[in-house]
C-alpha positions in Angstrom: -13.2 13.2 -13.1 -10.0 10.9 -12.8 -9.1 11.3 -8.8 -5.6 12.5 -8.2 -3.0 9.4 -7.6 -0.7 11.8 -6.0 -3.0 10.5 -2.9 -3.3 7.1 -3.1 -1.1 4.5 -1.5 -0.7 0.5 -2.1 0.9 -0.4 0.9 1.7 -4.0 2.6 2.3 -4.9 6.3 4.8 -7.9 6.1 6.7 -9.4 8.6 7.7 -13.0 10.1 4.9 -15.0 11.9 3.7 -13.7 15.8 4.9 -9.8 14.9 1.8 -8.5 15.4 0.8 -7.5 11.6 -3.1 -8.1 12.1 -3.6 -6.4 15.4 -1.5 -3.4 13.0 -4.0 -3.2 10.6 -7.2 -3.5 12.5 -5.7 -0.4 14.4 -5.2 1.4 11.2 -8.8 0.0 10.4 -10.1 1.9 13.5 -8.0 5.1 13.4 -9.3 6.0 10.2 -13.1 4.9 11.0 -13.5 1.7 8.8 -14.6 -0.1 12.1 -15.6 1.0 15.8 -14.8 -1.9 17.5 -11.1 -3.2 17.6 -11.2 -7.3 17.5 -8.3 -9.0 18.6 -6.4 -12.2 16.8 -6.4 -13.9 19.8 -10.1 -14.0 20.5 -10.6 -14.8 17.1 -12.2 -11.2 16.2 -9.8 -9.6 14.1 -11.9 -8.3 11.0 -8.4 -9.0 8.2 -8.4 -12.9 9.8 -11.8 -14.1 8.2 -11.6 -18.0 7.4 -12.5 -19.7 10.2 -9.1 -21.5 10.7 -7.3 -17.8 11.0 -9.6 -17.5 13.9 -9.1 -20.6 15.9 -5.2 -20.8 15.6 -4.8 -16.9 15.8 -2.8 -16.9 12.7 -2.9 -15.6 9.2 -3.5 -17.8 6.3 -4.4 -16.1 3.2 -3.6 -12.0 2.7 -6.7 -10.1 2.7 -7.0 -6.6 1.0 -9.0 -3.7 2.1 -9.6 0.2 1.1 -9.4 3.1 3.8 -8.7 6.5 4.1 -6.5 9.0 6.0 -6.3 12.6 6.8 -3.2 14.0 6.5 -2.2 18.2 6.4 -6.3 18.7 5.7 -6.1 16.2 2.6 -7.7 12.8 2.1 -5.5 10.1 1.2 -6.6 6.7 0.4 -5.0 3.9 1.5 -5.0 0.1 -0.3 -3.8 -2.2 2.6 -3.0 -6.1 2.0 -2.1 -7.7 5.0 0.0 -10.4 4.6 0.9 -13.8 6.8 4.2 -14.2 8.0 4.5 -18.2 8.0 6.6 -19.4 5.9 4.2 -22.1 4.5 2.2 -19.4 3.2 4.9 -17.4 1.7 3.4 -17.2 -2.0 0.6 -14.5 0.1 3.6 -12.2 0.9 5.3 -13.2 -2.8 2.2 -12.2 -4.9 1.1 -9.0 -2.7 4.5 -7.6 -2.8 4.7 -8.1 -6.5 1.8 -5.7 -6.7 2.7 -3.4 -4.1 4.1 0.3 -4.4 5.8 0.4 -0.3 5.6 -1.9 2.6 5.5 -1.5 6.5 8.1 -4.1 7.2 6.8 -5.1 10.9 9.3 -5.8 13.5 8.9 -7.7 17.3 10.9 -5.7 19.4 11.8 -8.5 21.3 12.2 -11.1 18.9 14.2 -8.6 16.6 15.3 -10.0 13.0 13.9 -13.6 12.6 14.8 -16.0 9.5 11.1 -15.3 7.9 12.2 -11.3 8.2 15.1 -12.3 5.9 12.6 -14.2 3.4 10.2 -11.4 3.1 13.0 -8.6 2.9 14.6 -10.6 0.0 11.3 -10.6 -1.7 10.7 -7.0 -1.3 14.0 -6.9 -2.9 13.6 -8.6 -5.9 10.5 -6.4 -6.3 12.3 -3.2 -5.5 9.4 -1.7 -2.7 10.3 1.0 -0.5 9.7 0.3 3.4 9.5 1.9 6.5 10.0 -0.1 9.6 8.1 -0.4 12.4 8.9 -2.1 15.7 6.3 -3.2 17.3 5.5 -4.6 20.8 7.5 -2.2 23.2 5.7 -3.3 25.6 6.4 -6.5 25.8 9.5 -7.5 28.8 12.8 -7.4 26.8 11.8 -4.9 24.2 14.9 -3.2 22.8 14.2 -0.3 19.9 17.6 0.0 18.7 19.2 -3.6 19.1 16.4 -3.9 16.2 17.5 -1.4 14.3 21.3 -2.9 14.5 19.6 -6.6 13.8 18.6 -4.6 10.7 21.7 -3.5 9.4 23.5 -6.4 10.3 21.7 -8.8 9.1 19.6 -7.6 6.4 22.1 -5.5 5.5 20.1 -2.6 5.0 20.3 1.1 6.3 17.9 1.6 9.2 17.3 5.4 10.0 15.6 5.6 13.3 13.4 8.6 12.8 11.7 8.1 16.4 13.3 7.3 20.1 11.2 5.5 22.3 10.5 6.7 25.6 10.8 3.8 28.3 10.4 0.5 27.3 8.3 -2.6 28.9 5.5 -1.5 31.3 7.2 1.9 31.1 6.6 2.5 27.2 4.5 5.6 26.9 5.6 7.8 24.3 8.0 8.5 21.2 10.9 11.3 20.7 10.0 12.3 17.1 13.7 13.1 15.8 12.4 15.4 13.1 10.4 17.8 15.1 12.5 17.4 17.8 9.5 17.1 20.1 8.1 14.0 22.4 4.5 12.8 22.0 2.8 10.5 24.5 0.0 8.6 23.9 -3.4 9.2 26.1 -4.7 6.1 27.3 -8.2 7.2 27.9 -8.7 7.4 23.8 -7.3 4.4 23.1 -4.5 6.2 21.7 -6.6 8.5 19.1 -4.8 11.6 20.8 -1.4 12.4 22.2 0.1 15.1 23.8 3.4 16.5 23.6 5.8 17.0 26.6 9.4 17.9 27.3 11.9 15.3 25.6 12.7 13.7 29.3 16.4 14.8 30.9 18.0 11.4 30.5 17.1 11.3 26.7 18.6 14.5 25.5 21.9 12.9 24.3 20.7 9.8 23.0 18.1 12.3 21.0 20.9 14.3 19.6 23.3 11.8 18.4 20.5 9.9 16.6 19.1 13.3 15.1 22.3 13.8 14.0 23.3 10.4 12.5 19.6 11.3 10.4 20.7 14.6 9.2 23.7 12.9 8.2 22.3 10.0 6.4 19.7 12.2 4.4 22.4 15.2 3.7 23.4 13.4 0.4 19.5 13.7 -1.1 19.3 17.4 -0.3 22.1 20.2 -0.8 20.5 22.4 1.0 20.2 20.2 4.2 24.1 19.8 3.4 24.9 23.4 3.6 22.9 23.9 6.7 24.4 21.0 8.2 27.7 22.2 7.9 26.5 25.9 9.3 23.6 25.5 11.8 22.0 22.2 11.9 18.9 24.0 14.1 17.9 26.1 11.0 16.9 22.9 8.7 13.4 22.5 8.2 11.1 19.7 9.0 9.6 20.2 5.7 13.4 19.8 4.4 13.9 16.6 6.4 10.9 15.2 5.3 11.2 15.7 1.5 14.7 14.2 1.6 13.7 11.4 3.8 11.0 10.3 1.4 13.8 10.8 -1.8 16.1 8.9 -0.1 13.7 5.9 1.2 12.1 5.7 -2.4 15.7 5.4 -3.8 15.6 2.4 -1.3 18.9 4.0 0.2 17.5 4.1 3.7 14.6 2.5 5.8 13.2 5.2 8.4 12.7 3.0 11.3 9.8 3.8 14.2 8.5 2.1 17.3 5.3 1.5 19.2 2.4 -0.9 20.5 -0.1 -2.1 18.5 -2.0 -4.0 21.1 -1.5 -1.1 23.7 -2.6 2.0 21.0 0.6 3.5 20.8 2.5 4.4 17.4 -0.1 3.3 14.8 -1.1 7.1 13.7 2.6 8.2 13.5 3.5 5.2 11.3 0.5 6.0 8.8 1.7 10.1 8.8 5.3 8.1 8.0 3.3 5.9 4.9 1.9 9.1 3.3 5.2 11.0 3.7 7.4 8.6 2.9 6.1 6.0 0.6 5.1 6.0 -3.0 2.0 6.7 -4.5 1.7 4.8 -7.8 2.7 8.0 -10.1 6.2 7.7 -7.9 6.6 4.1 -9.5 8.4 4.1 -12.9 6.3 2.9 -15.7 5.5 -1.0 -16.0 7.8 -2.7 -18.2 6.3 -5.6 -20.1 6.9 -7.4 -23.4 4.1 -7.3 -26.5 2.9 -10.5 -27.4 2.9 -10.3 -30.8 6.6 -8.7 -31.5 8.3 -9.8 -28.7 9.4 -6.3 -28.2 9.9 -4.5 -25.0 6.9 -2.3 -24.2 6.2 -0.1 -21.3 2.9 1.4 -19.8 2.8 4.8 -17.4 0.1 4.9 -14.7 -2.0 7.2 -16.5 -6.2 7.1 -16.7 -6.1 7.4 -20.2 -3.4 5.5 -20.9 -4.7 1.7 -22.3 -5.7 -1.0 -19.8 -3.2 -2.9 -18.3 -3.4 -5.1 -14.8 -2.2 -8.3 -13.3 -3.8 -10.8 -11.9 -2.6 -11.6 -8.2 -4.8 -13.6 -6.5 -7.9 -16.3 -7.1 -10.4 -16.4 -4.4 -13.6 -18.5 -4.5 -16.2 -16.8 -2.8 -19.5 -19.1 -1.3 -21.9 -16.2 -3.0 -19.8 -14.3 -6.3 -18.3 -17.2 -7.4 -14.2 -17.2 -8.7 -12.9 -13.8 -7.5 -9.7 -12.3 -9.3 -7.4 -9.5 -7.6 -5.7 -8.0 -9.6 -3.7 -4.3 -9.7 -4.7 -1.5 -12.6 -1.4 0.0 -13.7 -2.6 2.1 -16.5 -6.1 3.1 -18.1 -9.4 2.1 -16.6 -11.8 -0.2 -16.8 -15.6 -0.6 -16.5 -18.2 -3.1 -15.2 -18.8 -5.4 -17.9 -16.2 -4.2 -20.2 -14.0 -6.6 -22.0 -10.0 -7.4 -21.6 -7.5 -10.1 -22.7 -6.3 -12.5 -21.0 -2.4 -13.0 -22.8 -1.7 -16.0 -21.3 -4.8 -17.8 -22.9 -5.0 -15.2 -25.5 -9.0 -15.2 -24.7 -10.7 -12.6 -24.3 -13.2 -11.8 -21.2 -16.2 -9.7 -20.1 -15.6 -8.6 -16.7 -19.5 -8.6 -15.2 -18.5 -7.0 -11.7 -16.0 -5.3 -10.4 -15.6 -5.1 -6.6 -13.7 -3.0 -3.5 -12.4 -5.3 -1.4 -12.4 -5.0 2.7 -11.4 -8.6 4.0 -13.8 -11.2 2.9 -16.4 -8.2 1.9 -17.3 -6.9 -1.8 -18.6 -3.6 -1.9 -19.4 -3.3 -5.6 -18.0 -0.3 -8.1 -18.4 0.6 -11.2 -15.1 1.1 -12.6 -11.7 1.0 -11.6 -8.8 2.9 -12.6 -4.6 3.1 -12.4 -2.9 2.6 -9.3 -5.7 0.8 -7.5 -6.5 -2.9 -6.1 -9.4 -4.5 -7.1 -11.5 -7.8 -7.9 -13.2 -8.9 -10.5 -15.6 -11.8 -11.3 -16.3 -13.2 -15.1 -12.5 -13.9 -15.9 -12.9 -17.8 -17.3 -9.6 -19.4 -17.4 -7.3 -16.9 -15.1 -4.5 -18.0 -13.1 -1.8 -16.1 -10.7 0.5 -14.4 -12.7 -1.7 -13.4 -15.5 -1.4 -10.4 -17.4 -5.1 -8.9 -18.4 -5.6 -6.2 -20.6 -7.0 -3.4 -23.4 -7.4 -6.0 -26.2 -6.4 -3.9 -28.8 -3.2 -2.8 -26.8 -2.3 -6.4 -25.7 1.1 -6.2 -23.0 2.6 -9.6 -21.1 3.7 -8.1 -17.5 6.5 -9.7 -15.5 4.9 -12.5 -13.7 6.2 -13.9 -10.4 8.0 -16.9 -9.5 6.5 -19.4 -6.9 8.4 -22.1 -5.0 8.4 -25.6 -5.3 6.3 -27.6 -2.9 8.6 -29.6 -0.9 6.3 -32.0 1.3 3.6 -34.2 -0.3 1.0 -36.8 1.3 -1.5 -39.1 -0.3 -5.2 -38.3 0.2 -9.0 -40.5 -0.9 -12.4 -39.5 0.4 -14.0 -41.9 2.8 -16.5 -42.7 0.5 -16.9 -43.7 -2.7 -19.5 -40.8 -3.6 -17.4 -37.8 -2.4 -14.9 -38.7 -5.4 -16.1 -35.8 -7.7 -16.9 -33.6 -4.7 -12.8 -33.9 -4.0 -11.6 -33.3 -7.4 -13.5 -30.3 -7.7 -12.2 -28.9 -4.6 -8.3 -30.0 -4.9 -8.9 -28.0 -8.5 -10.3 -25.1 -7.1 -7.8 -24.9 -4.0 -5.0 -25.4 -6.8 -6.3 -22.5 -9.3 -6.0 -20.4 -6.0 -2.8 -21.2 -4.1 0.4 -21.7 -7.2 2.5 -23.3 -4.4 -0.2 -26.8 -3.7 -0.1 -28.8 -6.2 -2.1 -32.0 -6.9 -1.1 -35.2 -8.9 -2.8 -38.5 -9.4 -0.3 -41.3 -8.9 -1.2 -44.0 -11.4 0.8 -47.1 -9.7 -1.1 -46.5 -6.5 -4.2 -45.3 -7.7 -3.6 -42.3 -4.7 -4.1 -38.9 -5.4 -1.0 -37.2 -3.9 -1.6 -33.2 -2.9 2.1 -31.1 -2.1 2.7 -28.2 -0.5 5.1 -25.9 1.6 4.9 -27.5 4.9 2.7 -29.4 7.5 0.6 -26.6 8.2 -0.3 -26.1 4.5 -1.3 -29.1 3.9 -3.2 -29.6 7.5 -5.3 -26.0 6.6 -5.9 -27.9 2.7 -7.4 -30.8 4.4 -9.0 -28.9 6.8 -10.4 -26.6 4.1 -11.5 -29.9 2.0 -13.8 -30.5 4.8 -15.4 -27.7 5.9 -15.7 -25.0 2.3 -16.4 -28.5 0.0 -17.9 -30.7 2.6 -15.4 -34.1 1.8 -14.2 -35.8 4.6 -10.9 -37.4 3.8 -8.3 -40.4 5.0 -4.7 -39.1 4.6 -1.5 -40.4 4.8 1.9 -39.8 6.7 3.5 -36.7 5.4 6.6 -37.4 2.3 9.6 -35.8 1.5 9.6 -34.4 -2.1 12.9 -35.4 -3.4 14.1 -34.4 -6.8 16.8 -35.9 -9.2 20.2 -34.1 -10.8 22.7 -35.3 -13.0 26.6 -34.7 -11.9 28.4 -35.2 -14.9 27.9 -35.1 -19.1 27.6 -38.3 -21.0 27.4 -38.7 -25.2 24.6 -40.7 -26.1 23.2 -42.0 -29.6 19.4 -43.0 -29.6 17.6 -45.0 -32.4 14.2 -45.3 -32.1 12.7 -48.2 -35.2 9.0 -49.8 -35.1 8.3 -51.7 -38.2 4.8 -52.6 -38.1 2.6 -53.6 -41.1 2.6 -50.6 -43.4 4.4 -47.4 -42.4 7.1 -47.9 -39.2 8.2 -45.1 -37.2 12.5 -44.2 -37.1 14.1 -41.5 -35.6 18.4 -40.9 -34.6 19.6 -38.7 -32.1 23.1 -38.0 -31.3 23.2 -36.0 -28.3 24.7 -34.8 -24.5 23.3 -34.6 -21.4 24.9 -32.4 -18.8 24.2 -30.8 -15.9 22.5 -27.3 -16.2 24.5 -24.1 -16.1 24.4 -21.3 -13.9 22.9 -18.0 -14.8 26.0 -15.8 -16.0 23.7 -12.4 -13.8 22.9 -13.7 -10.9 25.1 -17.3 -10.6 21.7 -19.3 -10.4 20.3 -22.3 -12.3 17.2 -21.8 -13.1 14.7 -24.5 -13.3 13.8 -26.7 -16.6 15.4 -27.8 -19.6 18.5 -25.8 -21.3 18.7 -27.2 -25.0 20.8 -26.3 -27.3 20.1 -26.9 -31.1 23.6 -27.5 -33.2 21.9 -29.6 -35.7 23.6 -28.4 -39.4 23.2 -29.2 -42.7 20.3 -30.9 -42.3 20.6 -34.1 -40.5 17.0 -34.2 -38.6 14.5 -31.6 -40.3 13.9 -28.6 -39.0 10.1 -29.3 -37.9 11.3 -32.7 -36.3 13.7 -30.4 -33.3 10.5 -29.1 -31.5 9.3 -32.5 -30.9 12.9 -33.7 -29.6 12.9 -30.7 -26.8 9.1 -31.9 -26.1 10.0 -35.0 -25.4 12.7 -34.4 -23.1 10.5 -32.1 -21.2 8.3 -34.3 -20.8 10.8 -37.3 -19.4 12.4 -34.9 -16.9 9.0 -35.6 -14.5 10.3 -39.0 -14.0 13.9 -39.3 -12.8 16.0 -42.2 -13.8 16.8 -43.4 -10.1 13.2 -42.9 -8.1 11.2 -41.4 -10.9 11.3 -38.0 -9.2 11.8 -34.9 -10.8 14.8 -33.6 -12.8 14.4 -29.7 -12.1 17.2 -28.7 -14.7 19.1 -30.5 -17.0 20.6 -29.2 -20.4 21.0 -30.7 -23.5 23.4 -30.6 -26.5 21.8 -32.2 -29.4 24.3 -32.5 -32.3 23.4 -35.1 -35.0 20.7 -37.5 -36.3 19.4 -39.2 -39.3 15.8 -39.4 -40.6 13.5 -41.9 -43.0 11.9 -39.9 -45.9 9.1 -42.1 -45.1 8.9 -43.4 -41.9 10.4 -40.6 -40.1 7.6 -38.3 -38.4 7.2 -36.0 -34.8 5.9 -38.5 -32.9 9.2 -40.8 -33.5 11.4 -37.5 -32.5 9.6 -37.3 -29.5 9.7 -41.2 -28.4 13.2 -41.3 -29.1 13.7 -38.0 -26.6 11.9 -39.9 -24.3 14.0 -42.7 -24.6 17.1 -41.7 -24.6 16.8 -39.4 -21.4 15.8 -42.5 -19.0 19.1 -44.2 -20.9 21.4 -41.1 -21.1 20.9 -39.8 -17.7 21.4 -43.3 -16.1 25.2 -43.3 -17.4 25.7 -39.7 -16.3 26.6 -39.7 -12.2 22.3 -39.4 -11.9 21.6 -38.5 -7.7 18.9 -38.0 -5.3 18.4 -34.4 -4.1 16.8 -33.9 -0.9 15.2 -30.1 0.6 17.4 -28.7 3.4 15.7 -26.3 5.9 17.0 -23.4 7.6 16.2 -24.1 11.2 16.5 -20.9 14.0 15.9 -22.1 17.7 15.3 -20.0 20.6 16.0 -21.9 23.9 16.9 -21.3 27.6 21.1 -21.5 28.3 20.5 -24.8 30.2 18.9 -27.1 27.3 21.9 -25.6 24.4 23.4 -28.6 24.7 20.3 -31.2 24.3 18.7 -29.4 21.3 22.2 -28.8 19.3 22.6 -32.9 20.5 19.4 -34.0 19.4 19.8 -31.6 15.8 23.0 -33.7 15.1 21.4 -37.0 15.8 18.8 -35.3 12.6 21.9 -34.6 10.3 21.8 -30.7 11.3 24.7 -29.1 10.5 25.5 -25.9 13.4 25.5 -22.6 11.5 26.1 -20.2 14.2 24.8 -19.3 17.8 24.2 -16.1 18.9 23.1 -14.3 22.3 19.0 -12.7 22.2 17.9 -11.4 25.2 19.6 -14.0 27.4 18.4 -17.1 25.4 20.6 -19.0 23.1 19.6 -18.3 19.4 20.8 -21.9 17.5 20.8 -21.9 13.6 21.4 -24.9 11.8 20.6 -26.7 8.2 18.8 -29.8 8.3 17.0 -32.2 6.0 13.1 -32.2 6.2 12.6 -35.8 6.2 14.2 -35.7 9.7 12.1 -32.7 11.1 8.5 -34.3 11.3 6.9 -33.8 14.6 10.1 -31.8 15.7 8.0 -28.9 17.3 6.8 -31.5 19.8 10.1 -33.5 20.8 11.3 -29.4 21.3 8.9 -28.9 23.6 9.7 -32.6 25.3 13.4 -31.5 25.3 12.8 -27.9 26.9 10.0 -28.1 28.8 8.4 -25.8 26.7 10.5 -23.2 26.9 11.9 -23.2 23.1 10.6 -21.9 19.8 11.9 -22.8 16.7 11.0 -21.5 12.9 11.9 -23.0 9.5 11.9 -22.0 6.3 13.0 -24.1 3.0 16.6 -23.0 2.1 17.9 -25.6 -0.9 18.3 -28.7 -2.4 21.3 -31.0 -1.7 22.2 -34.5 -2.7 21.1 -37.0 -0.1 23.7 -38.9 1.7 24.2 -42.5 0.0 22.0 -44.4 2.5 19.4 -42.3 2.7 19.0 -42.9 -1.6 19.3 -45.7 -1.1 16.1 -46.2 0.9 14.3 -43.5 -1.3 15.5 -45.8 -4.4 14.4 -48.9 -3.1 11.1 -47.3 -1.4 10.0 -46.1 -5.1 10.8 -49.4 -7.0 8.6 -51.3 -4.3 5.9 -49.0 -4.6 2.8 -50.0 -2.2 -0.2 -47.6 -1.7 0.6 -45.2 1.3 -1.1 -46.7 4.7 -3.9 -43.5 5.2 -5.7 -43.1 8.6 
């Protein structure tokens, strides 16, 4: 019998790094009796942080996914959890989860507040439209502030926080919550490590702060419910908690508002409410409308509803190699079901696949199953050729899903074994890391004879070395970290290309008339999007028909080497307009070469620049070193974006160019005696001041071999 999905939920915990999202879920892990023993992230024990370099830095790496369940009202829930990490160098974990997710525990430090990696993982959620309910967390930390959160919320994500809790004390003197919609305060018992509660008077000095934040609720949630509206008007006492509740989850699932809690993971206190809050409020997967997706054979627009019996459809979010199963795909069921060893397509390849076994994940554990159906998370070994992104399914009801888009690596550095023998060993673990994480990305250089890995940051690249060594056993030399720049056009330029070979026999000719300009925006959403924009106004003949493919190849293909430094050219459009052809000579090959050709010549005449990655840089420091970290940022081309006031520490944000922020953590520290943290996240591409290309320009046309350690 098909189990109800009314009581199922995919949930996330996301949040920016240090907010305590770990320590989160292995307290949901224990409440609901999945372990007995809590472990902690910083001794390493923490059941979610598996790989052994999640353990000995205390942060996470890679999201891991687990089953549980919760009792809630005298019925069973179960609960899909994929905890998520919250640096920014592994951002494509929180990218991919959320893609596959139906609501999310956004995850809050009540003392840090809103930082620049909240903003990141909010916009993702976003663009993937998942409910949340917040959660601040660490009340009792010195400095803890509930509801300067929730205004750091509004204000700067611009969302609508709803606090549906008031915290009573904060600090040491956290104990307990007001709940606004039963109008009754709970206080954790120590003694059970926070399994029970007990609930007390709502304390003297509370009562107004209670009422004007139960009221600004009712207020906010009036609009979902008529009923609430009438009563709200008449006698606000008489609305129900049931009627609160229904219209809080309507209005949170419209996205409208986020109910916002508080509590303490690390001290026990909160967890339960917040999981009562995920089965109220969030979606189960029949709450979701049905998956749009396109059918691979029409082109039409097709759409599956999460139904057992409806066909087979999933998406492929995650590779995992596993020392003992082997290649490990995640993916998400939306509709129909699917059995142990039964067969799907893959659309991408359009191959088709025998799944062998299918498995319930719980962190780095497989707990075999025989079949899984809609709405739930699984993984599945026997897919061949499977990558992030991909779209598996009923083969005789094929369906392409929406995939996701991944960020461009903006750091690169140059890597060899240290002997000659562990040359296969590396290849076959830079592919396998690849085929798991979209964002690295490996290329052999073939002037230098290096291969060159490239990722989102230092620390990605430091855990792929690190991960090189110890899963694949290849001990490497690597070289000094590079900036990835990238190359734009700034202006359009008409150009005519001939390409002639006369050789004994047949020769090769092709004519282009053509222009290259820069790329335009997006009319929606004001973006350019990446790659080539080319627009066919060929009439009457003038090239063939089959000849135009090979003319777009062959600028595709050219835009990997800039015309300045041979970096890329992420967008470009063209405007070809004319050309001649041989009867004879005339073939796709020649169409191609002169593409090729007459990019490296066109784009040379058309304003060509070097674009370099600009971070978003947030600094918390003491009042008394302000003015030696905003000095030492303008000495790094930082431009000053703001400074704001947290908890009596200067909050500094600022844009600056990566190639000036290696080893910047560590001069920090020199500068503030330790007292400053700083985060950064990738924010845009900007052209490079004329000095700085320059030396990038004359660095690539002198091209030595990198110096590796």
């Amino acid at each position: 019998m098909a189990r109800d999905l009314r009581f199922t939920r995919n949930i996330g915990i996301a949040a920016h790094i240090d907010a305590g999202k770990t320590t989160t879920t292995e307290r949901i892990l224990y409440y609901t009796g999945i372990i007995h023993k809590m472990g902690e992230v910083h001794e390493g024990g923490a059941t979610m942080d598996w790989m052994a370099q999640e353990q000995e830095r205390g942060i996470t790496i890679t999201s891991a996914a687990t089953r549980t369940a919760w009792k809630f009202l005298g019925q069973d829930y179960q609960i899909n959890i994929i905890d998520t990490p919250g640096h920014v160098d592994f951002t494509v974990e929180v990218e991919r989860s959320l893609r596959v997710l139906d609501g999310m525990v956004a995850l809050f430090c009540a003392v840090g507040g809103v930082e620049p990696q909240s903003e990141t993982v909010w916009r993702q959620a976003n663009r993937y439209n998942v409910p949340r309910v917040g959660f601040v967390n660490k009340m009792d930390r010195t400095g803890a502030d509930f509801l300067d959160v929730v205004r750091q919320v509004k204000e700067v994500l611009g969302a609508n926080p709803i606090p549906i809790q008031i915290p009573i004390g904060a600090e040491e003197t956290f104990r307990g919550v007001v709940d606004l919609i039963r109008n009754e305060a709970i206080i954790w018992d120590a003694d059970t490590q926070g399994m029970t509660y007990k609930v007390i008077t709502i304390p003297d000095d509370l009562t107004e702060t209670v009422a004007e934040y139960r009221q600004k609720m009712l207020e906010a949630i009036a609009d979902y419910d008529d009923q609430i509206l009438e009563k709200f008007f008449d006698d606000p006492s008489s609305i129900s908690e049931d009627e609160i509740n229904e219209a809080i989850r309507k209005a949170t699932l419209d996205m409208s508002i986020i109910p916002m809690m508080c509590g303490s993971s690390f001290k026990n206190k909160g967890v339960q409410a917040m999981l009562d809050a995920v089965i109220k409020f969030l979606p189960s997967p029949l709450d979701k409308p049905a998956i749009e997706g396109t059918d691979p054979d029409t082109e039409e627009p097709t759409s599956r509803l999460v139904d057992v019996k409806a066909p087979f459809a999933a998406l492929a979010f995650k590779i995992a190699t596993d020392p003992y199963v082997g290649r490990l795909t995640f993916f998400r069921v939306y509709s129909g079901k699917l059995d142990a060893g039964g067969q799907v397509l893959n659309t991408r390849t359009g191959k088709k696949d025998r799944v062998s076994r299918i498995y319930q994940m719980h962190a780095n554990k497989q707990n075999p199953i025989e079949l899984v159906e809609a709405g739930d998370i699984a993984a599945g070994v026997g897919f061949k050729d499977v990558k992030t992104g991909d779209t598996i399914c009923d083969p005789d009801h094929p369906i392409v899903l929406e995939s996701m888009n991944f960020p461009e690596p903006v750091i690169s550095l140059a890597i060899e074994p240290k002997t000659q023998k562990d040359i296969d060993k590396l290849g076959n673990g830079l592919s396998k890391l690849a085929e798991e994480d979209p964002t690295f990305k490996v290329r052999f250089d073939e002037e230098t004879g290096q291969t060159i890995i490239s990722g989102m940051g230092e620390l990605h690249l430091e855990i792929i070395v690190d991960r090189l060594r110890r899963e694949f056993k290849v001990e490497c030399n690597q070289g000094a970290p590079q900036v990835n720049y990238k190359e734009a056009i700034t202006r359009a330029y008409d150009h005519t290309e001939v390409y002639k070979k006369q050789t004994g026999g047949r020769g090769k000719y092709a004519k282009i008339l053509l222009e290259v300009m820069p790329a335009t925006p997006d009319p929606e959403t004001g973006e350019i999007k990446p790659g080539l924009q080319f627009l066919n106004q060929i009439v009457g003949g003038s090239i063939p028909r089959e000849f135009i493919p090979s003319v777009q190849k062959g600028f595709e293909l050219a835009m990997k080497n800039g015309p300045l430094a041979g970096y890329e050219v992420e967008s470009l459009c063209v405007r070809l307009y004319d050309g001649g052809f041989h009867a004879v000579d005339s073939d796709a090959f020649s169409f191609e070469m002169a593409a090729k050709l007459a990019f490296r010549n066109a784009t040379r005449n058309a304003g060509p620049q070097i674009l370099e990655p600009i971070m978003k840089l947030e600094v918390v420091t003491p009042d008394e070193y302000t003015g030696d970290v905003m000095g030492d940022l303008n000495r790094r081309r930082g431009i000053m974006e703001g400074i704001d006031m947290k908890n009596n520490a200067q909050v500094i944000k600022a844009k600056v160019p990566l190639s000036e922020m290696f080893g910047y953590v560590t001069s920090l520290r020199t500068i503030t005696s330790g007292r400053a943290t700083s985060s950064m996240e990738f924010s845009h591409f900007a052209p490079a001041p004329a000095a700085i290309a320059e030396e990038v320009i004359a660095k690539a046309k002198g091209k030595v071999k990198v110096e590796l350690e």
